[in-house]
N, C-alpha and C positions, 0 to 999 in steps of 0.2 A: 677846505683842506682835506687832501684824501687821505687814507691808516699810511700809506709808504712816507709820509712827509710828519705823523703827529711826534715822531722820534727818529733821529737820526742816530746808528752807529758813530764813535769816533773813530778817525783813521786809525787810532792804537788796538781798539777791539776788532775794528777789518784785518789791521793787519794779524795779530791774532788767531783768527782766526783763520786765513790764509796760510799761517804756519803752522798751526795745531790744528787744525780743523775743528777748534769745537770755540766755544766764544759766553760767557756769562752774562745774561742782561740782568740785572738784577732789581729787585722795585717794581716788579711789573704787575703788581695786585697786591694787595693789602694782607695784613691778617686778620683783619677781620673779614675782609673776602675768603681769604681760606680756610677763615673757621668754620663760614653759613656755607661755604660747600662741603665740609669734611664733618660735619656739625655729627650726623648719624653713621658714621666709620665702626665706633665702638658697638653701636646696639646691632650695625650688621654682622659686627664678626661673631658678635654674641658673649666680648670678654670684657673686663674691666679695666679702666685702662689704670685705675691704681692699685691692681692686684695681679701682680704677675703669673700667680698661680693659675689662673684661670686662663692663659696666653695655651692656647694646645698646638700651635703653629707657627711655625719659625716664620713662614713668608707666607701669604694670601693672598692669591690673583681675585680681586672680587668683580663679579661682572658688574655691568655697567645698569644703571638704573637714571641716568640722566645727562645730559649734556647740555654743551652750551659753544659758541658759537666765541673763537681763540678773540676774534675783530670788537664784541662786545664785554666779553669777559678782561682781557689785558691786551688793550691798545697799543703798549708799548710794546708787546711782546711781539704783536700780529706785524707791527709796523719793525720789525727788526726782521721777522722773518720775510718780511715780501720785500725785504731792502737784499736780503741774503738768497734769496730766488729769485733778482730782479723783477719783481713786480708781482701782484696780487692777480693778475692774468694767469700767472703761469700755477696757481695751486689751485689744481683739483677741491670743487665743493667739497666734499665727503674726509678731505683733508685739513678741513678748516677748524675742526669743533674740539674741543677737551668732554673729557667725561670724567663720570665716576668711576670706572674699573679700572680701581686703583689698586698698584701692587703692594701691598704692606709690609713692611719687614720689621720684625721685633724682636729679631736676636734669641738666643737661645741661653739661659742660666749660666752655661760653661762658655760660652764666648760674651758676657757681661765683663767692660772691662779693657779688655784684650783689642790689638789695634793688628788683626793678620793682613799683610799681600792679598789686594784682591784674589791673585792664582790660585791662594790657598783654600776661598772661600770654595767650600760645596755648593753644587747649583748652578754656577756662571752658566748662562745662556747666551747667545748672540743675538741681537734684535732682527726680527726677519726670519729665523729660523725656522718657520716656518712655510716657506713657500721659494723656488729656486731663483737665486738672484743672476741679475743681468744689469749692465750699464744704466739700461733707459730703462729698468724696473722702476714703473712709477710711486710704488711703495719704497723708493730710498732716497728721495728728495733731500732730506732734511730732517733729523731727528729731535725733538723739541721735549723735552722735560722739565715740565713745570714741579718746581718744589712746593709741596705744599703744609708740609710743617719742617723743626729744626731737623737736622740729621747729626 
């Protein structure tokens, strides 16, 4: 059995996603998977996670210290996305992997609480922002955000 066949989309999340453009798979790793990869989050950022006081930053982009490979790590996820790029041919190796440079956000004391309008939020960035975009920009395939604890 190859990863595009270990999960199928339903025709409801295709369609879905066909109208919305974006689609939730959801299940796609455990939490206890997401705990032994996010296990040292806290001792990297250097704060406590049950002491607020010690949080000196709203959001933290942490660099990457490891990866792992999307086809081993969540099957179902890998196999949803090369259902949604027709086929695991068509994604670039270097495209394949999750890591640990993970963005953090932990809110700020004055917005504990408070539910604002994305628009309102400070910060909003575009994904890509980065580097200049085009149709066949190989960096816009597919955007893929694995959750890895509650939000």
């Amino acid at each position: 059995m190859t990863s595009d066949t270990l999960y199928k989309l339903s025709p409801e999340q295709v369609a879905h996603f066909m109208q919305y453009g974006y689609v939730r798979v959801p299940e796609c790793f455990s939490r206890d998977k997401a705990a032994a990869w996010t296990a040292d989050v806290w001792t990297r950022l250097g704060f406590s996670p049950t002491d607020k006081a010690t949080w000196k930053t709203e959001c933290t982009h942490m660099p990457e210290h490891k990866e792992v490979h999307v086809k081993k790590f969540a099957p179902k996820a890998w196999s949803a996305i090369c259902e949604l790029l027709c086929g695991e041919s068509r994604i670039a190796e270097d495209s394949g992997t999750w890591n640990d440079a993970f963005i953090v956000n932990l809110g700020t004391p004055e917005m504990e609480g408070k539910w604002p309008h994305p628009s309102e939020l400070q910060g909003r960035h575009v994904d890509g922002d980065f580097f200049v975009h085009f149709l066949d920009s190989p960096e816009q395939g597919l955007l893929v955000i694995p959750v890895f604890s509650d939000i």
